[in-house]
C-alpha positions in Angstrom: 83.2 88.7 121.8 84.9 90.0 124.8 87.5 91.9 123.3 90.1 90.0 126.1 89.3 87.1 124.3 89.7 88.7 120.9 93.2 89.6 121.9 94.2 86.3 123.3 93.2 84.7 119.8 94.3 87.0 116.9 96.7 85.1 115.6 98.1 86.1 112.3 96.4 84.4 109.3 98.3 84.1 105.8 95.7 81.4 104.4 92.4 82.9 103.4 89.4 81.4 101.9 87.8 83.2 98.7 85.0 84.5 100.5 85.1 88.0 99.7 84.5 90.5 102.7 82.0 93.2 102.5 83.1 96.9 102.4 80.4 97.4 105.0 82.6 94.9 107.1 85.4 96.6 105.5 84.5 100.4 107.1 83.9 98.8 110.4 87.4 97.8 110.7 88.5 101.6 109.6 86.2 102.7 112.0 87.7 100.4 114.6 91.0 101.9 113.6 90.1 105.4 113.8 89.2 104.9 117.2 93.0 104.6 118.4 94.5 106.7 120.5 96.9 109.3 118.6 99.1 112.2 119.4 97.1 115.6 120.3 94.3 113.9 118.7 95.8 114.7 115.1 94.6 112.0 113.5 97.4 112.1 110.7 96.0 108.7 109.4 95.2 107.6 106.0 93.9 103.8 104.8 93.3 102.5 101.2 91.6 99.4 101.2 92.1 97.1 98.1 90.0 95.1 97.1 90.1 95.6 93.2 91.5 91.9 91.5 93.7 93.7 88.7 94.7 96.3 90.9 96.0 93.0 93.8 97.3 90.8 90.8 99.4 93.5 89.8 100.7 94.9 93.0 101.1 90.8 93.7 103.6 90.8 91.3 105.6 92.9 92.2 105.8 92.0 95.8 106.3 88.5 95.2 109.7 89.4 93.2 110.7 91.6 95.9 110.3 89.0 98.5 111.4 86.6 96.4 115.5 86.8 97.5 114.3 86.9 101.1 112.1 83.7 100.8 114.9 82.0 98.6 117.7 82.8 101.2 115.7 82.0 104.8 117.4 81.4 107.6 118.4 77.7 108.4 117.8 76.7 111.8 114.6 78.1 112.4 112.3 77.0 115.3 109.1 75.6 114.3 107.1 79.1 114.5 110.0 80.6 112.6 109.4 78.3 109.7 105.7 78.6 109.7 106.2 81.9 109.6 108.0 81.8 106.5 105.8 79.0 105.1 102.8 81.3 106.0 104.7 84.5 104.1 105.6 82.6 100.8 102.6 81.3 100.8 100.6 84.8 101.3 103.1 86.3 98.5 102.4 83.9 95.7 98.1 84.4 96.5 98.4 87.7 97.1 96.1 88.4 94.4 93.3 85.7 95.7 93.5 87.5 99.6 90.3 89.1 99.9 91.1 92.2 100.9 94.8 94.5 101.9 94.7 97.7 103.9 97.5 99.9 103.7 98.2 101.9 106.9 99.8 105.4 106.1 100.4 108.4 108.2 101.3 112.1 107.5 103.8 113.8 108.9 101.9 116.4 110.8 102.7 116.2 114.8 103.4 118.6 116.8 102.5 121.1 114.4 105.2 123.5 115.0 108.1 120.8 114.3 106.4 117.2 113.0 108.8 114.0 114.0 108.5 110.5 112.7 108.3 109.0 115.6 104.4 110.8 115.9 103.3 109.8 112.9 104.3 106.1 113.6 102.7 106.4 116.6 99.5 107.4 115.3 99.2 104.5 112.8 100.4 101.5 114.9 97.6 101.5 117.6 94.8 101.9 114.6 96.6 99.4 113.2 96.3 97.0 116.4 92.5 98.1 116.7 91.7 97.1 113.4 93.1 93.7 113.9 91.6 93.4 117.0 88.0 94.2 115.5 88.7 91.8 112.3 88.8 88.8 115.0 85.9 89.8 116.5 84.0 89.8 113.5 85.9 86.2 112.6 87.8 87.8 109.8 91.4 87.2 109.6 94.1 89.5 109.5 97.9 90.1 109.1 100.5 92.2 109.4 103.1 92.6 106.6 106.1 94.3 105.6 105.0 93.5 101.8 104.4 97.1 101.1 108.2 98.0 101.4 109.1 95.8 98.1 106.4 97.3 96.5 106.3 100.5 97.3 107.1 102.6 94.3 104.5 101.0 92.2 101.3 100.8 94.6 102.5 104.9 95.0 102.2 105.2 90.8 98.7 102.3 90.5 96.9 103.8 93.8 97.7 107.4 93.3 99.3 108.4 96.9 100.4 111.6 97.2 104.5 112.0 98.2 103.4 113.1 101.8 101.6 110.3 102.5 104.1 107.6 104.6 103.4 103.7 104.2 103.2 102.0 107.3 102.0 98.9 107.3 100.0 96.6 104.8 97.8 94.5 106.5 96.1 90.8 104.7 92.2 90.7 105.2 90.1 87.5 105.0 88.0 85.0 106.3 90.6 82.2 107.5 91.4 78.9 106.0 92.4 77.9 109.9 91.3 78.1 113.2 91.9 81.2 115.6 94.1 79.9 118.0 95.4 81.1 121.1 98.6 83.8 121.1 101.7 82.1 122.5 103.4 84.8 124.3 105.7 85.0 127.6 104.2 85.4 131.2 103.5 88.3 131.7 105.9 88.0 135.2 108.8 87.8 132.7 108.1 91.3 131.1 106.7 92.8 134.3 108.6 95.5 136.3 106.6 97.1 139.5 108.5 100.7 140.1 112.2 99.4 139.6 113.7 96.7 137.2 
């Protein structure tokens, strides 16, 4: 697949099937990440990929009661994409235990040596991130980003053993797709556009 293409359809999927997907598969989307451009080629990254049933039905848990508020108080008045959105979020919440896979982005702290900033080590993790989801559609596998990590933090730190310098970034859903891929709505690019000058 021309990886134009892959981009124009990586839509995010919160409905998975119960195929499972191979670690083999699996690696080649950490490979695809680790091919992201990063600060002074530091490569501060670190992904756990889990795939373990009692180790997802517990960490489900736990992020479905801290979403739980947020999914109980959503906004009124949404557009229609704004309340798939939420649909699609409940939804992954209450099966997160039956999604295939999760890979948990994290980053150190390490750039430039001399005096590390956050803003380095966020930038080393989002574009592996992108790649990886990027790569999933590609392969046909389904991916999306979540936030879930941040109500869940403390106990995914204690169940999967991360050490205190290693920064959750992102937490990303991995499965083949219940739906179709479907084209990215986005604005023209002549609305976001500047040539020298806004």
């Amino acid at each position: 697949m021309d990886v134009l293409e892959a981009m124009e359809t990586c839509t995010a999927m919160r409905y998975f099937t119960d195929k499972p997907v191979a670690r083999t598969d699996l690696e080649k989307l950490i490979y695809a990440a680790t091919r992201a451009s990063n600060p002074g080629n530091s490569q501060g990254w670190e992904f756990l990929v889990i795939d373990d049933q009692q180790l997802k039905e517990q960490i489900g848990e736990v992020v479905l009661e801290g979403m739980a508020p947020a999914f109980a108080n959503k906004p009124e008045g949404m557009d229609g994409v704004g309340e798939r959105m939420y649909l699609g979020a409940e939804h992954l919440a209450n099966n997160f235990g039956s999604v295939p896979a999760w890979i948990l982005g994290a980053s150190r702290k390490i750039y430039p040596p001399h005096a590390p900033e956050d803003v380095f080590m966020h930038s080393t993790i989002y574009p592996a991130g992108q790649n990886l989801i990027v790569a999933a559609r590609s392969m046909n596998i389904g991916t999306c980003f979540t936030t879930f990590h941040r109500s869940a933090e403390p106990i995914i730190r204690k169940l999967c053993n991360i050490p205190d310098d290693v920064h959750l970034c992102l937490f990303v859903a991995v499965g083949y797709p219940e739906r179709r891929f479907m084209p990215v709505r986005r604005k023209p690019v002549e609305d976001v556009l500047h040539w020298n000058t806004f």
